[in-house]
Backbone of each chain as ProteinMPNN parsed JSONL, in Angstrom:
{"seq_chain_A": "XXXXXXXXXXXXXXXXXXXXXXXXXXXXXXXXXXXXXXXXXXXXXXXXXXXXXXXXXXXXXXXXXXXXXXXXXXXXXXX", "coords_chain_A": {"N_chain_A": [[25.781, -2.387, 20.3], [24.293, -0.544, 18.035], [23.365, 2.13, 16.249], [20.847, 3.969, 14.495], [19.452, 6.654, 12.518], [17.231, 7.824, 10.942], [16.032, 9.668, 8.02], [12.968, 10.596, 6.82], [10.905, 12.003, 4.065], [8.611, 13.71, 2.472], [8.288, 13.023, -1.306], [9.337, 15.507, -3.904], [7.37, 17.652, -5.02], [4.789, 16.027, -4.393], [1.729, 16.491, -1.631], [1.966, 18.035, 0.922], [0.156, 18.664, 3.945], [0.389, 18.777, 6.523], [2.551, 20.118, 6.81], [2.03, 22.526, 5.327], [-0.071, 23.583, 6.473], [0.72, 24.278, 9.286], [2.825, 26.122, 8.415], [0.613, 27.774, 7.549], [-0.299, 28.476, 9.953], [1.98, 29.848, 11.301], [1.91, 31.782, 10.148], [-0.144, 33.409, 10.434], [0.345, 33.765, 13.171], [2.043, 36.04, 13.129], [4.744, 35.323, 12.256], [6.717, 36.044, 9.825], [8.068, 35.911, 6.537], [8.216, 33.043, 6.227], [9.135, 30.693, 3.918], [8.91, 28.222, 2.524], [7.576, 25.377, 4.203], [8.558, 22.116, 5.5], [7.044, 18.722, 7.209], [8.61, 15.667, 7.837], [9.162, 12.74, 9.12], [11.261, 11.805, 11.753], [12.896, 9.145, 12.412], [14.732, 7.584, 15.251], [16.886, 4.982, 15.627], [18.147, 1.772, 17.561], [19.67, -1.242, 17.719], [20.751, -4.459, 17.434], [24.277, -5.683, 17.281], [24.451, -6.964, 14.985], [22.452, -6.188, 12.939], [22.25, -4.921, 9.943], [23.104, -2.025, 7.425], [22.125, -2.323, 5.191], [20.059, -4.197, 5.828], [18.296, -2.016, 7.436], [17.851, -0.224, 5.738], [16.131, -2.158, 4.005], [14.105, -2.249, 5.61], [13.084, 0.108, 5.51], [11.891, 0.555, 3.111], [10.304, -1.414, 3.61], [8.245, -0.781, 5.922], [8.697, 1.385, 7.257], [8.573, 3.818, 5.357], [6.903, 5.015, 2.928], [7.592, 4.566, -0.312], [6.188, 5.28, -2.609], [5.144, 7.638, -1.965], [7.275, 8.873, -0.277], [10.576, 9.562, 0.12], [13.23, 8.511, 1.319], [16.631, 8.76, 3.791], [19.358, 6.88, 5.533], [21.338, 7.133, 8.216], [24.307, 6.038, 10.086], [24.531, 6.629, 13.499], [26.064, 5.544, 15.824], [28.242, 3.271, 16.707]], "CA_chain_A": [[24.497, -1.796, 19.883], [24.342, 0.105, 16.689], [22.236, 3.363, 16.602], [20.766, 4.981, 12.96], [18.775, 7.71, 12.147], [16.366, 7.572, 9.365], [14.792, 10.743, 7.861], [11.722, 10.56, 5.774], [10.605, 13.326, 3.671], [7.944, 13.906, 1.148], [9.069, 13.555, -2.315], [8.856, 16.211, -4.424], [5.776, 17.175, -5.511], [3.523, 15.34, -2.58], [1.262, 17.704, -1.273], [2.212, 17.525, 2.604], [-0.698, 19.098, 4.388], [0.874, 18.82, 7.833], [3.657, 21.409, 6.827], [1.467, 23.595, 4.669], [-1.362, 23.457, 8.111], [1.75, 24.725, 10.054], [2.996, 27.315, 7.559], [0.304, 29.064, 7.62], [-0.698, 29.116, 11.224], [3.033, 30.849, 11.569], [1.922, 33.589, 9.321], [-1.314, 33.744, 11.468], [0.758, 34.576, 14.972], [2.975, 36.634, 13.137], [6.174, 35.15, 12.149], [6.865, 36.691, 8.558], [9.586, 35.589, 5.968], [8.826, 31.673, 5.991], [8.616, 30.666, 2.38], [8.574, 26.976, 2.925], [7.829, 24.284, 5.312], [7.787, 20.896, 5.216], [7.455, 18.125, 7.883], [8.881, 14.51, 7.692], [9.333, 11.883, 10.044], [12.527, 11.53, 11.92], [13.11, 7.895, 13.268], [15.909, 6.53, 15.614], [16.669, 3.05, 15.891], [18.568, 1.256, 18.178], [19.343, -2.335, 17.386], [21.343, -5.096, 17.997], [25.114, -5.259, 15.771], [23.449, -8.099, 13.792], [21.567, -5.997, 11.584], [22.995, -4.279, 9.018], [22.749, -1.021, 6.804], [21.082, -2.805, 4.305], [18.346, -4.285, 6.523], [17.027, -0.883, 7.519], [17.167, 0.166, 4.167], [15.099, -2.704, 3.594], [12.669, -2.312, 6.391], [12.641, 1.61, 5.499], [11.15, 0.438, 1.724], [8.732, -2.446, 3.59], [7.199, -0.37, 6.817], [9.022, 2.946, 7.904], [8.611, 5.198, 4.844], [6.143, 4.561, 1.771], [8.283, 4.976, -1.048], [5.453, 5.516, -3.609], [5.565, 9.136, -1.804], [8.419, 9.353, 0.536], [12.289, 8.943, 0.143], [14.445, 8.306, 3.136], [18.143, 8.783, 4.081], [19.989, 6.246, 6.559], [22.761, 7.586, 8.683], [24.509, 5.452, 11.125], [25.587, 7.203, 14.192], [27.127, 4.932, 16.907], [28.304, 1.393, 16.541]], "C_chain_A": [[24.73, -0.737, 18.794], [22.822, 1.251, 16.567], [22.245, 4.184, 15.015], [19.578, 6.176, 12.867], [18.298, 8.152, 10.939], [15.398, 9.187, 9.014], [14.381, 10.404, 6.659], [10.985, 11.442, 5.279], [9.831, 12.914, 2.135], [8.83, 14.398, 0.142], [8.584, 14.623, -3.19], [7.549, 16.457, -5.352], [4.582, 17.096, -5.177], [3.146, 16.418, -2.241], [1.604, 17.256, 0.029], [1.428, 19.097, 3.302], [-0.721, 19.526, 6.0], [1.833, 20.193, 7.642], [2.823, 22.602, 6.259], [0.637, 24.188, 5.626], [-0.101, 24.571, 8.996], [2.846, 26.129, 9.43], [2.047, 28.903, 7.777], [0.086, 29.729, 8.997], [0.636, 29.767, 11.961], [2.513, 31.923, 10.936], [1.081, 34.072, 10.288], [-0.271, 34.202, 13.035], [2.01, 35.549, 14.385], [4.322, 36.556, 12.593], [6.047, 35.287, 10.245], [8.479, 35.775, 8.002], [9.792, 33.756, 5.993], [8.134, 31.013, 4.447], [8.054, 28.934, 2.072], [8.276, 26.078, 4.066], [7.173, 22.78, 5.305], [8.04, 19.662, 6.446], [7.25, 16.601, 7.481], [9.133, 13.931, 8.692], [11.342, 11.87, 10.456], [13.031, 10.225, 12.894], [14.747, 7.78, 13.942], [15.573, 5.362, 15.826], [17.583, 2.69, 16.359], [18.669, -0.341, 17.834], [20.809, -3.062, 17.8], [23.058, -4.927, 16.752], [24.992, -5.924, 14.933], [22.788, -7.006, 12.493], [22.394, -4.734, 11.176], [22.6, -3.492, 8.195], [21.718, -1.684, 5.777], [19.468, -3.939, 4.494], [17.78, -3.078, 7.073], [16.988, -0.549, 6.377], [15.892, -0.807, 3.668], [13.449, -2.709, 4.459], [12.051, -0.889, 6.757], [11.385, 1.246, 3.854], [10.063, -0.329, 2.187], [7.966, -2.214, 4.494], [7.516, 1.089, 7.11], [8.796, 3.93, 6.773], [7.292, 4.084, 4.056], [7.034, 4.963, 0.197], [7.984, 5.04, -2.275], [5.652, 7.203, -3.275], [6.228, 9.58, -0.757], [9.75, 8.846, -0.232], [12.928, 9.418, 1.829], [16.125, 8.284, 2.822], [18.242, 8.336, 5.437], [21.174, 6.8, 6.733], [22.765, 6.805, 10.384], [25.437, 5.997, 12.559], [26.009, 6.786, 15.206], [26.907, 3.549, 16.147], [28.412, 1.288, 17.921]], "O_chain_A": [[25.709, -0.032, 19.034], [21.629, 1.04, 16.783], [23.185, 4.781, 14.49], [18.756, 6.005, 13.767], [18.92, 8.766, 10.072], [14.416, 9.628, 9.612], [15.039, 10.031, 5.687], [10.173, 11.866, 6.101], [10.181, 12.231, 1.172], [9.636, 15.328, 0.155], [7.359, 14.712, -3.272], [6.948, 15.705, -6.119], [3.591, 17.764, -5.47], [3.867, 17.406, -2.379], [1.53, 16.048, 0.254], [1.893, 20.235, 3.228], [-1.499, 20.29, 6.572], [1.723, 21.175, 8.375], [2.994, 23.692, 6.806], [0.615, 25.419, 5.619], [-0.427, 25.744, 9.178], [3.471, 26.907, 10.151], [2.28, 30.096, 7.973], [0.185, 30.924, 9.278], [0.49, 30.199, 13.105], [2.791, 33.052, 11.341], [1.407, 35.038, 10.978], [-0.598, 35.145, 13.755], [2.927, 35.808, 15.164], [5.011, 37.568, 12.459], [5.282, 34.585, 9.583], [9.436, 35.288, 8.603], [10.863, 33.163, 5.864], [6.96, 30.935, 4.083], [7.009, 28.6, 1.513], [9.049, 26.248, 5.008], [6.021, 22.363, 5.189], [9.228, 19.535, 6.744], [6.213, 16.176, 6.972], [9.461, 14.75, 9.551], [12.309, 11.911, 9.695], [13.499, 10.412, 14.017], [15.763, 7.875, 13.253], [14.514, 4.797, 16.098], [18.512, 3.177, 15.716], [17.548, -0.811, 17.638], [21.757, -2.478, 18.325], [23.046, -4.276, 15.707], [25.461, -5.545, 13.86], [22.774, -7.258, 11.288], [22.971, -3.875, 11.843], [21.499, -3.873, 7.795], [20.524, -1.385, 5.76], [18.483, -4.256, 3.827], [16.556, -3.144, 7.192], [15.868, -0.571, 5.867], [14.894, -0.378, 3.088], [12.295, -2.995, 4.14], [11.192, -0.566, 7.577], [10.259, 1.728, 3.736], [8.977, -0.243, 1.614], [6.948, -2.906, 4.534], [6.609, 1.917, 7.19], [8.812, 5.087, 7.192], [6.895, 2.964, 4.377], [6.725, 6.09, -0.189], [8.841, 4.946, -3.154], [6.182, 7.961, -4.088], [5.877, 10.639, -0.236], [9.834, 7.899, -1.014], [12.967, 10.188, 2.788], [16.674, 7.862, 1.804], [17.656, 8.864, 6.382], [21.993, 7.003, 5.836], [21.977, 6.833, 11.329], [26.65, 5.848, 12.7], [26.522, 7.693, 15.862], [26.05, 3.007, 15.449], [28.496, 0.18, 18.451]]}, "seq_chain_B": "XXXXXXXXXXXXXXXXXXXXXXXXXXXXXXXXXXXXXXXXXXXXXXXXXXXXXXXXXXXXXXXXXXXXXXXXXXXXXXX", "coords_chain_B": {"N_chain_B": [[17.979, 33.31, 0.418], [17.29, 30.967, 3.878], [18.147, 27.945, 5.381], [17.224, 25.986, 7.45], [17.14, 22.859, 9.807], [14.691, 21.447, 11.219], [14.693, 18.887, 14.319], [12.33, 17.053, 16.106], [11.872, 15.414, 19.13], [10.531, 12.795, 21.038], [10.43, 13.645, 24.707], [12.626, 11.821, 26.987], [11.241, 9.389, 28.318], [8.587, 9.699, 27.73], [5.891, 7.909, 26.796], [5.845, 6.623, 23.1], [3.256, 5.919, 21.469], [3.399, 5.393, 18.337], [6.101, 4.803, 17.487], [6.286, 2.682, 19.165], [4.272, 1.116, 17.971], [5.573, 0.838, 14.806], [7.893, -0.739, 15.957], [6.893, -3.292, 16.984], [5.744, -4.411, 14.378], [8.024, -4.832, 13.055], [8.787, -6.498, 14.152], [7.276, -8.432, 13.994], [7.428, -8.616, 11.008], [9.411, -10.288, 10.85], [11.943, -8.993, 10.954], [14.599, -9.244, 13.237], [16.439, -8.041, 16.343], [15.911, -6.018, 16.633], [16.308, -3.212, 19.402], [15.211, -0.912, 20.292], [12.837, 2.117, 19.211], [12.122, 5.099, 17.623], [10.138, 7.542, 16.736], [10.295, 10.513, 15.584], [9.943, 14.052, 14.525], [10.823, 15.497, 11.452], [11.845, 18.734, 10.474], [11.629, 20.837, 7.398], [12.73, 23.938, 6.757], [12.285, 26.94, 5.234], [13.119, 30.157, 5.128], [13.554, 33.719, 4.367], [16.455, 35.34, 4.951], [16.205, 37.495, 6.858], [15.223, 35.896, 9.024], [16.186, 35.034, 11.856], [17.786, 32.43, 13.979], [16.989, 32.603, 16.564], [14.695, 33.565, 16.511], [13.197, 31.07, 14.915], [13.988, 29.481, 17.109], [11.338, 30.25, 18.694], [9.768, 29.844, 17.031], [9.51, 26.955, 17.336], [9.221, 26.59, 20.145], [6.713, 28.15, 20.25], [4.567, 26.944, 18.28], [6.0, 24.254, 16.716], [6.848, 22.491, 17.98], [5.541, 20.593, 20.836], [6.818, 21.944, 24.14], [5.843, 20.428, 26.445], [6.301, 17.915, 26.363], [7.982, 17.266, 24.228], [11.278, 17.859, 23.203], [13.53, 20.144, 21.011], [16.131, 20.25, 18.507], [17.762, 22.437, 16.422], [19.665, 23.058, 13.424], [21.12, 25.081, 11.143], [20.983, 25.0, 7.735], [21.665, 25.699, 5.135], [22.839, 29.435, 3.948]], "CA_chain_B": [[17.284, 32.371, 1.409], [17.908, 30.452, 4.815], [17.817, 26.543, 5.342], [16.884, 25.376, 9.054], [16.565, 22.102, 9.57], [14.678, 20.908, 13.108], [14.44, 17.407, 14.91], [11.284, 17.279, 17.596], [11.577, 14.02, 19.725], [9.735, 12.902, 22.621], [11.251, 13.445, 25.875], [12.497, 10.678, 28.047], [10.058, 8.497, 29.356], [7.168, 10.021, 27.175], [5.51, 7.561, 25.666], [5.759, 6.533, 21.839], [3.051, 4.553, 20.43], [3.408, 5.084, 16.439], [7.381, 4.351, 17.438], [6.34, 1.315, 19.796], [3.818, -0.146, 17.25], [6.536, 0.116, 14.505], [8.762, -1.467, 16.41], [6.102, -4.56, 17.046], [5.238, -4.904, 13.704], [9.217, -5.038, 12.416], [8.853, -8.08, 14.587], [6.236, -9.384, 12.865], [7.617, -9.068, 9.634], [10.726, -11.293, 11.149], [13.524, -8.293, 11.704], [15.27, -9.507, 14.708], [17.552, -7.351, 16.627], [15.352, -4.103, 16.894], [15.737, -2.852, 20.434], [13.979, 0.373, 20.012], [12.419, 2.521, 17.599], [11.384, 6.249, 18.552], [8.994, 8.209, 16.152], [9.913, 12.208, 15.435], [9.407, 14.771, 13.25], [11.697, 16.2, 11.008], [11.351, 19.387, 9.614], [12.639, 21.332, 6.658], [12.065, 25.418, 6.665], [13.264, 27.621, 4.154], [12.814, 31.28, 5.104], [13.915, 35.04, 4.652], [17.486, 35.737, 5.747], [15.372, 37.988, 8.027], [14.596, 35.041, 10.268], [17.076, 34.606, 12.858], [17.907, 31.242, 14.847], [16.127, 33.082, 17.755], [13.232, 33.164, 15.549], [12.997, 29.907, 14.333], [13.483, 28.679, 17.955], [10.458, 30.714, 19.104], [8.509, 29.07, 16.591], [9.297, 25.584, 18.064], [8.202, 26.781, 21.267], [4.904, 28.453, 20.354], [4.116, 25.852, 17.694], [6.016, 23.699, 15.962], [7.046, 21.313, 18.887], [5.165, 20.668, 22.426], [7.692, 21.563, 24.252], [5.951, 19.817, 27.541], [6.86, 16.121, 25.953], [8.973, 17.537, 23.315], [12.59, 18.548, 22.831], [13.629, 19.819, 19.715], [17.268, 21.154, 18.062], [17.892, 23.595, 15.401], [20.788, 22.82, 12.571], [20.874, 25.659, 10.017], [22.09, 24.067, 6.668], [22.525, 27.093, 4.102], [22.355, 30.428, 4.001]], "C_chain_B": [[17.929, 31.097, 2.668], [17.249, 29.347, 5.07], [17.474, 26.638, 7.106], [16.487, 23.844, 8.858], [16.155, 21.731, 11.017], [14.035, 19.463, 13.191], [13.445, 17.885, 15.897], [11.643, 15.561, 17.94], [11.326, 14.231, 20.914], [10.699, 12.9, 23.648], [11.304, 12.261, 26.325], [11.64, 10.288, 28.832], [8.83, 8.73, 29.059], [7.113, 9.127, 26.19], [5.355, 7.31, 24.176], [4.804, 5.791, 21.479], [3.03, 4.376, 19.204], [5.061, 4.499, 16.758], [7.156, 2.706, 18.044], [5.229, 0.179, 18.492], [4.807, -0.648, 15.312], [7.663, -0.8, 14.65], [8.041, -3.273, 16.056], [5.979, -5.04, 15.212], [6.792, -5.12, 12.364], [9.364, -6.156, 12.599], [8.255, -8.925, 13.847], [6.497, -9.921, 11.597], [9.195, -9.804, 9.83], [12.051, -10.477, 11.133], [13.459, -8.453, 12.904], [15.955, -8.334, 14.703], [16.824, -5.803, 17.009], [15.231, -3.468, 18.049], [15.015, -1.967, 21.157], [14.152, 1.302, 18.951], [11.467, 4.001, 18.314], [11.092, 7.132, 17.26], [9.251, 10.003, 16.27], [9.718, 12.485, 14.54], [10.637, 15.542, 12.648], [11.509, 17.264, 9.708], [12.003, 20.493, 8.656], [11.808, 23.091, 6.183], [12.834, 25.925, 5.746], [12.479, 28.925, 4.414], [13.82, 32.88, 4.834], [15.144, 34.999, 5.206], [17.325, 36.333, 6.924], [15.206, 37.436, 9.314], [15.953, 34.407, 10.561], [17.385, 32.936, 13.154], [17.526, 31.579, 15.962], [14.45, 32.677, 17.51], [12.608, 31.576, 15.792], [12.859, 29.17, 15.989], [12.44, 28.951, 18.787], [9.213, 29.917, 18.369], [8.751, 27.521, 16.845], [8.991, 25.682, 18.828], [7.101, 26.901, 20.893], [4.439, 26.898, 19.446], [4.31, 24.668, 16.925], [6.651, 22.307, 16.743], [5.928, 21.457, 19.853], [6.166, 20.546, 23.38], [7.409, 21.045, 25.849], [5.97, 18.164, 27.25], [7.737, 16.206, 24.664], [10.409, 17.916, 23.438], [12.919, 18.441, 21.119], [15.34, 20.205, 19.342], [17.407, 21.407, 16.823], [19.061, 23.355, 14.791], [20.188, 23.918, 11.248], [22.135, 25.258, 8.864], [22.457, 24.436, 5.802], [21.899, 28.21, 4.401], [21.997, 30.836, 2.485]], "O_chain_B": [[18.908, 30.41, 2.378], [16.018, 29.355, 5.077], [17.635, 27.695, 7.716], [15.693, 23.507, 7.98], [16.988, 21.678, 11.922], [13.178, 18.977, 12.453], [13.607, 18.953, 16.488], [11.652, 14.675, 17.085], [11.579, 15.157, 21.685], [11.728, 12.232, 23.541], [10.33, 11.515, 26.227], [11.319, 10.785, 29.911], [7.913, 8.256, 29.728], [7.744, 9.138, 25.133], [4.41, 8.016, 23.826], [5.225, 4.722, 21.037], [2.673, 3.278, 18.776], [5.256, 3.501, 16.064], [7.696, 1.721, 17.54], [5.368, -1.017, 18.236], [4.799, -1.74, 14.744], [8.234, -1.449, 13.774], [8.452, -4.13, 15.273], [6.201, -6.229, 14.981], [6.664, -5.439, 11.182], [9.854, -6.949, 11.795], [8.64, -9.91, 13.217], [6.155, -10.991, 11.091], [10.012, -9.789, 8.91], [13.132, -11.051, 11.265], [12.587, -8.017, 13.655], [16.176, -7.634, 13.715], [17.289, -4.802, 17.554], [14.116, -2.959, 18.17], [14.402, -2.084, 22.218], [15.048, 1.413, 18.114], [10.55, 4.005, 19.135], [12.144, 7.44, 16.701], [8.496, 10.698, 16.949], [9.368, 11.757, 13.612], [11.382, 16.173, 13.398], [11.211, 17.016, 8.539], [12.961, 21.091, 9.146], [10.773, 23.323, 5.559], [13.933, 25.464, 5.438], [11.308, 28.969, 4.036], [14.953, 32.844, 5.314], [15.025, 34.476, 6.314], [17.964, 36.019, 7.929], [15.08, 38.034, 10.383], [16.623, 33.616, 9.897], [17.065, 32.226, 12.2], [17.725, 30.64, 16.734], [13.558, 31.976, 17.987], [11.809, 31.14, 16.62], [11.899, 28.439, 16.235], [12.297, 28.147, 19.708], [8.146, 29.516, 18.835], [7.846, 26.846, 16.355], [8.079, 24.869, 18.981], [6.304, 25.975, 21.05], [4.028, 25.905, 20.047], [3.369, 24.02, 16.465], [6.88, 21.257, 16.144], [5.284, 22.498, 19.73], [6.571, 19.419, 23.666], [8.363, 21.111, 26.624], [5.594, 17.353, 28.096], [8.149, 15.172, 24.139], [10.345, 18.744, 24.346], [12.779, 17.531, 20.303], [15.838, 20.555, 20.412], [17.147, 20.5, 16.033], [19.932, 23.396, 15.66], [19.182, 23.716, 10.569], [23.363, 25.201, 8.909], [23.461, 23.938, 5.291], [20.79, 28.281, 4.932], [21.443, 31.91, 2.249]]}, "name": "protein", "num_of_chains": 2, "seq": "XXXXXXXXXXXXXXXXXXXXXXXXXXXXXXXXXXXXXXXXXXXXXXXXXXXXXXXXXXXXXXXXXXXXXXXXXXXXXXXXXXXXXXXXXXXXXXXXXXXXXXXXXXXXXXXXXXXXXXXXXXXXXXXXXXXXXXXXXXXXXXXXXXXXXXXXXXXXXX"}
């Protein structure tokens, strides 16, 4: 079984409304000193040893990210 | 300025359905082999030297996880 870990992160630029929403409502309870924040998806995947780095890459470009305004990084951490 | 980077994923045995209906619909598009597929958030802070790793994990408690179907962990990635 083969185990990866895909993060997906607005590309630069993208307004991401989820992190900016969450930004401020830290300033609102108080917490000072956060200059950025941005949130992206963090997938694991579990799969059989059949599929191979370059099929999640491909099924990160054709359902898991949008890559008009995301980019993703695959990292494989167990075989 | 200080990097943080945090993972939220659902606890064991809590429910996924944006992870379970990607999964289904990997099928669909004919990737075999997928035996699961789990849905977090991954998020990228950039604050104040000021702000601790105490900090930062206070604000995943109060708001930036749930931490009654959540677990999250904290990787700071520059100072």
């Amino acid at each position: 079984m083969k185990q990866y870990q895909i993060f997906v992160t607005g590309k630069q630029g993208i307004f991401d409304p989820a992190g900016k929403t969450a930004q401020n409502a830290l300033d609102n309870l108080g917490y000072e000193g956060v200059a950025d924040l941005k949130i992206g998806k963090f997938i694991q995947l579990s799969c059989d040893d059949s599929v191979s780095p370059e099929k999640v890459k491909e099924m990160c470009e054709k359902l898991l990210a949008n890559p008009i305004i995301e980019d993703f990084r695959i990292e494989q951490t167990g075989a």
